[in-house]
N, C-alpha and C positions, 0 to 999 in steps of 0.2 A: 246544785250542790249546796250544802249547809254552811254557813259560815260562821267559824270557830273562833271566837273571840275570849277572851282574857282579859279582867280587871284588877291593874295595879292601881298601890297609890306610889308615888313618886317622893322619894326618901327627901327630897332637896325642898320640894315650893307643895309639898301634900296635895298634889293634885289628884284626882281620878282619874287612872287613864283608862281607853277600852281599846285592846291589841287584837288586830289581826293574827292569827296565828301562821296562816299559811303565805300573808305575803309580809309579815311581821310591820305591819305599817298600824300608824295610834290611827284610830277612827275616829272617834271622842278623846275629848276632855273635859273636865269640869274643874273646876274653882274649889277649892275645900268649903266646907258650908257652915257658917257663923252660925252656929244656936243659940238660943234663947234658953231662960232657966229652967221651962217647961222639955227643954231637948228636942225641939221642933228647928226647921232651918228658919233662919232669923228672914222676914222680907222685907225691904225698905223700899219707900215712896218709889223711886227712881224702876226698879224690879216690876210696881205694876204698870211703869207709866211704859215699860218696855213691852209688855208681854200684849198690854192695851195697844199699841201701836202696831203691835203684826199682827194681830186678831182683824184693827182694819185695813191692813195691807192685804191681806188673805181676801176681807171679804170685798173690798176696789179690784181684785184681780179677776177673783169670779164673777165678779159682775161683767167686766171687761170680757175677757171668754164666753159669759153667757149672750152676748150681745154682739160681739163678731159672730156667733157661731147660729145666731139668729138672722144676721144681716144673708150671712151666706145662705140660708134655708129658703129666707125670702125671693133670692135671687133664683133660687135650683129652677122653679116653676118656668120662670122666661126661659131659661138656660134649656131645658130639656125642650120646649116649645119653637126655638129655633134650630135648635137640633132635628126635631121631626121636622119642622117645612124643607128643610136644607134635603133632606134624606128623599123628600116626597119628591122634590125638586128633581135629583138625581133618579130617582127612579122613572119621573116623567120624561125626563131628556140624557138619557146615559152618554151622548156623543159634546155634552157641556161642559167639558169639565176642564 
């Protein structure tokens, strides 16, 4: 299904909201945005030292993920390899079990 959203600004604090239509709930909001005299949104020091710090939380996480999901690939090898003895095992003595 497509979801149908709607952008108000808020009469009170000029926020931007962004409305669910169908279950009427805000998904977003934003901050009204300070320009500059050029009419660009204004960014200050604090803005990139924010946006710099999830860039390396994103890239510590993927690393993270890439590295469990390597530890685990490592392991598949043994894992499948006592799987087949177990299996041989059972097949040589079916009354072991």
């Amino acid at each position: 299904m497509d979801t149908r959203e709607i952008e108000v600004v808020c009469p009170c604090c000029n926020q931007r909201l962004s409305i669910d239509v169908r279950t009427e709930r805000v998904m977003r909001s934003s901050a009204p945005k300070v320009l500059d005299e050029a009419g660009k949104p204004k960014v200050e020091a604090k803005d990139w030292d924010q946006a710099l710090s999830k860039v390396k939380g994103r890239e510590a996480q993927g690393t993270d993920k890439l590295d469990a999901f390597l530890d685990g690939e490592r392991g598949k090898a043994q894992r499948l390899e006592d799987k087949f003895h177990e299996a041989q095992k059972k097949l040589k003595n079916p009354d072991a079990e």
